[in-house]
C-alpha positions in Angstrom: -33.7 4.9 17.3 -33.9 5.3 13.6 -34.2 9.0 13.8 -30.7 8.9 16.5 -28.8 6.7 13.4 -29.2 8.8 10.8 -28.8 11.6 12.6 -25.4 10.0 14.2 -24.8 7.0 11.5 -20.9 6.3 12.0 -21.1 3.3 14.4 -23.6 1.4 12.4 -21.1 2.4 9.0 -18.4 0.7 10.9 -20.1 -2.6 11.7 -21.4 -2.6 8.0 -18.0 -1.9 7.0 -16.9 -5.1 9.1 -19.4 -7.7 7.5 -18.3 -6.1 4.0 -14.8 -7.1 4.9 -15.9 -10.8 5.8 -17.7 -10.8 2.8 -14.6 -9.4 0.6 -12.8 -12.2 2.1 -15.3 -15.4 1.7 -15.2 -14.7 -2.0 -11.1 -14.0 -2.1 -11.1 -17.4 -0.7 -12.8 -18.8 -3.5 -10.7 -17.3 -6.6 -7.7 -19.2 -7.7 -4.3 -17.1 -6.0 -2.6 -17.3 -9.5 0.5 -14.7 -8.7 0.3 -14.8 -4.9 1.2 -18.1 -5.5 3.8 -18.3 -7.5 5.6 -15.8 -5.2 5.6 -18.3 -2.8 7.9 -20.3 -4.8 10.2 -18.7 -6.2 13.3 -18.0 -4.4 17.1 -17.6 -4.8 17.6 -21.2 -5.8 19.6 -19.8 -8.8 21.1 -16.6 -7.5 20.0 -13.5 -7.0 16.5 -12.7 -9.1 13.6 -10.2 -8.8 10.1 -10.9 -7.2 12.1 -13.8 -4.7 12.2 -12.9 -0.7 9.2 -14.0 0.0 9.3 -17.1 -1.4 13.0 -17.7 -0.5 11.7 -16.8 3.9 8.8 -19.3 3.0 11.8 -22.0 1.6 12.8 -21.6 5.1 10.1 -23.0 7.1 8.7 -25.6 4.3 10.1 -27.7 1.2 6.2 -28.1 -0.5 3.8 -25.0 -0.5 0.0 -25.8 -0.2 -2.3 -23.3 -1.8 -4.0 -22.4 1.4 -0.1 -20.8 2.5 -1.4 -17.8 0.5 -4.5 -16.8 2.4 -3.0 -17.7 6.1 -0.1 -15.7 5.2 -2.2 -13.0 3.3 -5.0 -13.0 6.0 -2.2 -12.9 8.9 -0.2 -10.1 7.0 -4.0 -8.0 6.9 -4.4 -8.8 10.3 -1.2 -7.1 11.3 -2.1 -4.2 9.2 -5.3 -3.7 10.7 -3.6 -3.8 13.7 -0.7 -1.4 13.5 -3.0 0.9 11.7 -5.7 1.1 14.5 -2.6 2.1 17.0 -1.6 4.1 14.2 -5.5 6.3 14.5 -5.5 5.7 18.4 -2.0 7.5 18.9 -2.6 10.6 16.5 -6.3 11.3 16.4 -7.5 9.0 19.4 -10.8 6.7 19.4 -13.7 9.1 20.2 -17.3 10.3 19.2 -15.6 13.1 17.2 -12.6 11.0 15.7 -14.9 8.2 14.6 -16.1 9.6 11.1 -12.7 10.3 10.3 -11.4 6.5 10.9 -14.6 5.1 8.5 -13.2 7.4 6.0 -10.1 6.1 6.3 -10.1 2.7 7.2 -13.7 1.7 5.8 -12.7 3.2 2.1 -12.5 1.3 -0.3 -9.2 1.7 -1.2 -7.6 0.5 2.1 -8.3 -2.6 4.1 -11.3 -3.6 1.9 -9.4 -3.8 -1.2 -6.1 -5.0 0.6 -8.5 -8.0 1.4 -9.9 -8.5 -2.5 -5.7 -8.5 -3.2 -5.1 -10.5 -0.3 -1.3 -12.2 -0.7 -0.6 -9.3 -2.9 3.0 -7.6 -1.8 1.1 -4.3 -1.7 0.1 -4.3 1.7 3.9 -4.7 2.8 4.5 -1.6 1.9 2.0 -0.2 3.9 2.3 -2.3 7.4 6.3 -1.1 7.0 5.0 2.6 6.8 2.8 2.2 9.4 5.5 1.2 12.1 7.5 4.1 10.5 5.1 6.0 11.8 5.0 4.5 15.3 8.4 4.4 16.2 10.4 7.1 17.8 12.0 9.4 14.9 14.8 11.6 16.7 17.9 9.6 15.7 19.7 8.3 12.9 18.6 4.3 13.8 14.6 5.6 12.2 16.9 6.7 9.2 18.7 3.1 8.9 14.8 1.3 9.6 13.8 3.3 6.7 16.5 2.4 4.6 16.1 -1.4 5.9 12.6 -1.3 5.3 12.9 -0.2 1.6 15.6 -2.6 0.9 12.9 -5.2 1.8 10.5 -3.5 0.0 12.3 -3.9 -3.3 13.5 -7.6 -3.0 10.0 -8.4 -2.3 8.6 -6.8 -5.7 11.7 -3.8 -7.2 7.9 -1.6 -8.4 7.8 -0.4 -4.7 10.9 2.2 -5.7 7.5 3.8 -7.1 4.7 2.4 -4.4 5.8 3.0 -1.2 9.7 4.0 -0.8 8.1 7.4 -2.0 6.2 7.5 1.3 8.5 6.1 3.6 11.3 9.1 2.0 8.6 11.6 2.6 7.7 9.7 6.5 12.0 10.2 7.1 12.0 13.9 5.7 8.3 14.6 7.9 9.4 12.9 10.9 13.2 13.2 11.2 14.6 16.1 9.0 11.6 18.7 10.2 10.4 17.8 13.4 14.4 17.8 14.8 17.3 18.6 12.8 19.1 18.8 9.6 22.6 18.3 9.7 25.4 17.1 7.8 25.7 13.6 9.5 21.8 12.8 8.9 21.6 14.6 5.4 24.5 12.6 4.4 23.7 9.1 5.8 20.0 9.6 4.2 21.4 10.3 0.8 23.9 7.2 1.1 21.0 4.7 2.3 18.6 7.0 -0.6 21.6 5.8 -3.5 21.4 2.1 -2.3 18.2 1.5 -2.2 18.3 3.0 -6.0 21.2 0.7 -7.4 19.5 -2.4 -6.0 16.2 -1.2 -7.7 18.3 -1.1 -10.6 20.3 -4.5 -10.2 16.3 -6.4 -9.2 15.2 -4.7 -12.5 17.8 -5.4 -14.9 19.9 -8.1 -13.6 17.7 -10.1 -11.7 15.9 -12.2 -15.0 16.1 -15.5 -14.1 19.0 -17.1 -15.7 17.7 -20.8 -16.6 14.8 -20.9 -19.8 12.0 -20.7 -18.4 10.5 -24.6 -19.1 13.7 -25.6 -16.3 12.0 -22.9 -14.1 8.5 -24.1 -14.4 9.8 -27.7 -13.4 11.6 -26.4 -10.3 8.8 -24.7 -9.3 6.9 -27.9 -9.5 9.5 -29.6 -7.1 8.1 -26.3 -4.2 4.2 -27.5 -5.0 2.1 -29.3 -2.5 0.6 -30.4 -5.8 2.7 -30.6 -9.0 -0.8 -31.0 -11.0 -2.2 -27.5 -10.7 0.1 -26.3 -13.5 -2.5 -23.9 -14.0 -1.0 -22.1 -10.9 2.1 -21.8 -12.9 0.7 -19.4 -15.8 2.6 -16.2 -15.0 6.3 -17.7 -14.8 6.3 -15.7 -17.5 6.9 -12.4 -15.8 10.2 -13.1 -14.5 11.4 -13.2 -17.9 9.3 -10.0 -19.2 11.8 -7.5 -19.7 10.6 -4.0 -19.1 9.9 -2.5 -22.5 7.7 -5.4 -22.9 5.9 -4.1 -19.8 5.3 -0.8 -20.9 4.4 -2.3 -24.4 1.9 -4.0 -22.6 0.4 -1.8 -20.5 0.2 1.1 -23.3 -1.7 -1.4 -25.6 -4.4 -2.2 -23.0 -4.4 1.7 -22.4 -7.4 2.4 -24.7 -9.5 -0.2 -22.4 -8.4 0.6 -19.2 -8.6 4.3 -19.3 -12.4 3.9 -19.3 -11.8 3.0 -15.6 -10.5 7.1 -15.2 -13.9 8.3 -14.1 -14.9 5.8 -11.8 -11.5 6.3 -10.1 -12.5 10.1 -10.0 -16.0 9.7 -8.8 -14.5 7.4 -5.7 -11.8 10.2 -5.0 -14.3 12.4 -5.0 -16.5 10.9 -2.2 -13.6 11.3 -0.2 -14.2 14.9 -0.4 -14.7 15.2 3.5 -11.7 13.4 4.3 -9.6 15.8 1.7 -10.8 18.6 3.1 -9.7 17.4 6.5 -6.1 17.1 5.4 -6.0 20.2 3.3 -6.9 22.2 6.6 -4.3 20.0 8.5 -1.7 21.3 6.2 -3.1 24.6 6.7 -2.7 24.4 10.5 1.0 24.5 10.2 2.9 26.6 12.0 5.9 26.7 9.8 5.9 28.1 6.4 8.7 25.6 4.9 6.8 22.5 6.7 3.8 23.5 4.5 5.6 23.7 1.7 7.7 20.0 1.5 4.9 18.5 2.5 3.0 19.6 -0.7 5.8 18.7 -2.8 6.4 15.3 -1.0 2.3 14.8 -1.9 3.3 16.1 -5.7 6.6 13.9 -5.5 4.6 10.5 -4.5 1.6 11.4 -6.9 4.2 11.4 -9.8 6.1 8.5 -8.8 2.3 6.4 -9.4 1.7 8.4 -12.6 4.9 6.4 -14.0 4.3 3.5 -12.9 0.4 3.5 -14.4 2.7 4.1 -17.4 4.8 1.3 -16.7 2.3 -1.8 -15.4 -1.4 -1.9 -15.8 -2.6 -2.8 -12.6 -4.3 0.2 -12.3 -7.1 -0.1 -9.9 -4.5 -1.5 -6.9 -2.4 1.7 -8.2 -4.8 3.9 -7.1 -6.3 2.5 -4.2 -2.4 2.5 -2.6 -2.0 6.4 -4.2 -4.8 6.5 -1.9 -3.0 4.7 0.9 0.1 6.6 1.1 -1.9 9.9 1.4 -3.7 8.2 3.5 -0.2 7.8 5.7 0.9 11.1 5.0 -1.9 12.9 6.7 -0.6 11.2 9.6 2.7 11.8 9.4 1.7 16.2 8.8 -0.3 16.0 11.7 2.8 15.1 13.9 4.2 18.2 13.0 3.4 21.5 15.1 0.7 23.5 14.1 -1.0 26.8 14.9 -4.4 25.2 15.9 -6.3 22.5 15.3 -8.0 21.7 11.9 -11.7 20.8 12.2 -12.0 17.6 12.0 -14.8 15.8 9.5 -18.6 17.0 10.9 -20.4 13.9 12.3 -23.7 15.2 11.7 -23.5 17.0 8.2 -26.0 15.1 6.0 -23.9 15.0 2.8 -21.1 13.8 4.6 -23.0 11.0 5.8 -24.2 9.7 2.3 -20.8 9.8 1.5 -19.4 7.8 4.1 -22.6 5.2 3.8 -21.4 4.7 -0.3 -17.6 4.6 0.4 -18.9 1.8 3.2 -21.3 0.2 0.9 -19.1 -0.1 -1.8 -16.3 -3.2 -1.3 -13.4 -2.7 -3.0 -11.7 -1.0 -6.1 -10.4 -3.8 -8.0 -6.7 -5.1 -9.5 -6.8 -3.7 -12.8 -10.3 -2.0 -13.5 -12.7 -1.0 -11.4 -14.5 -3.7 -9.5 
């Protein structure tokens, strides 16, 4: 038996993977949801502001939000993900033998569901669930071009930084799934660059017009009027950031540069352990059958990768930053292996013994962090 598990290891790495997830969660549950929480309560109560959808859909179904609202609706929201993204594996790779190293690479890394739990109520993992059903729903007309667009528009009322997170990969999921695998034509090229310019202005009009317009000690007492429990004032600490204009930001993040740069090699070293599942997607790329294919889908990789390299410029949260870089490549692999190909790329080798040590560390280890590693 033991001899058969190491020599075969990937079931056992997903049930570890599993219990690591419970125990990601059982100690999420027992920190204080600081900004989840807030997010909950701020809504459009005085016009339109930044960071608010969330908490204006929750003003919806409830006048008082209860601290536990952040980890049904975070656990609910990682549920759904999980969900979508194991349709997601079963409709492109399939669940087999073969296929099964691949998804612990994927969805046992650190980077993904694990750390999606250590962020749990985090707006991150919207991002991500949208991408997902981008990538399960039919592509061949202009209505996936309009969900996109949609999609992003959410994206930014619930937190304007996903211009940088995810829009990138949902733009490079349209161009993928619509523009290559059917046609490019005025009509589509034009209504893309329309929806494209909208999302942009109301990034623009959440990032500079949407401070909130009261000072901030009238805000802090309104938010008190949406808690279950006015007391816990120390839930209200970061009102502050819907005041923070974006130099300040940058100021911010720059000063706390020399400290969190230290974080740069572990980042590297985790990257590296996915060297299997790299390799997988650079021969995926290199299975295509079309020359220009090949080529935008390098510089949609290049295009998303630079779009995180401003924003690590811009806010310091850099350990979530890379762990959804991760994410959206992650996605992307996906999305290139929809696209025709000469022949299939081999996929990761379920008995190569360096392979397995590093899927048993990536599984072993339970998540990346917010800011620095771990």
């Amino acid at each position: 038996m033991i001899a058969q598990i190491q020599k075969n290891p990937w079931r056992l790495l997903l049930a570890i993977n599993a219990a690591v997830i419970v125990g990601v969660f059982v100690h999420k549950i027992q920190l204080p949801p600081y900004v989840p929480y807030i997010h909950l309560l701020v809504d459009y109560h005085f016009g339109f502001i930044k960071r608010a959808l969330i908490g204006a859909i929750v003003a919806l179904f409830t006048d008082k939000v209860p601290v536990w609202l952040v980890f049904a609706l975070g656990g609910a929201t990682w549920l759904v993900t999980l969900g979508l993204y194991a349709r997601l594996f079963q409709k492109t790779f399939g669940f087999t033998a073969r296929t099964l190293p691949l998804f612990v690479f994927i969805a046992g890394s650190p980077f993904f569901l694990k750390n999606f739990m250590h962020t749990l109520g985090h707006f991150d993992i919207y991002g991500c669930a949208l991408a997902i059903i981008l990538l399960l729903m039919p592509a061949g007309s202009l209505l996936f071009v309009a969900m996109a667009a949609l999609f992003s528009i959410v994206l930014v009322l619930i937190h304007h930084i996903h211009l940088l997170m995810y829009v990138p990969t949902i733009i490079a999921i349209v161009v993928i799934r619509h523009y290559l695998a059917y046609s490019v034509t005025k009509t589509n090229v034009a209504f893309g660059l329309v929806a494209l310019l909208g999302v942009s202005a109301l990034f623009f009009a959440a990032q500079f017009l949407g401070t909130m317009p009261i000072p901030e000690a009238d805000f802090v007492a309104y938010l008190k009027t949406r808690m279950a429990d006015p007391a816990r004032t120390d839930l209200l600490q970061f009102a502050y950031i819907w005041y923070q204009p974006l130099a300040k930001e940058v100021s911010d993040t720059w000063g706390r540069l020399p400290h969190n740069i230290l974080g740069v090699p572990v980042f590297a070293l985790l990257i590296w352990l996915h060297t299997p599942l790299w390799r997988y997607f650079a021969g995926v790329i290199g299975a295509l059958a079309n020359d220009l294919h090949r080529r935008l889908v390098i510089a949609a990789l290049i295009g998303i990768s630079l779009a995180y390299l401003v924003m690590f410029a811009m806010v310091f949260d850099y350990s979530r930053w890379i762990s959804n870089w991760a994410v959206c490549l992650f996605l992307i692999l996906h999305a290139v292996k929809m696209l025709p190909a000469k022949y299939n790329a081999p996929l990761i080798a379920s008995e190569d013994r360096k392979t397995n040590i590093f899927g048993l560390i990536l599984t072993l280890i339970p998540r990346v962090g917010i800011v620095r590693p771990f």
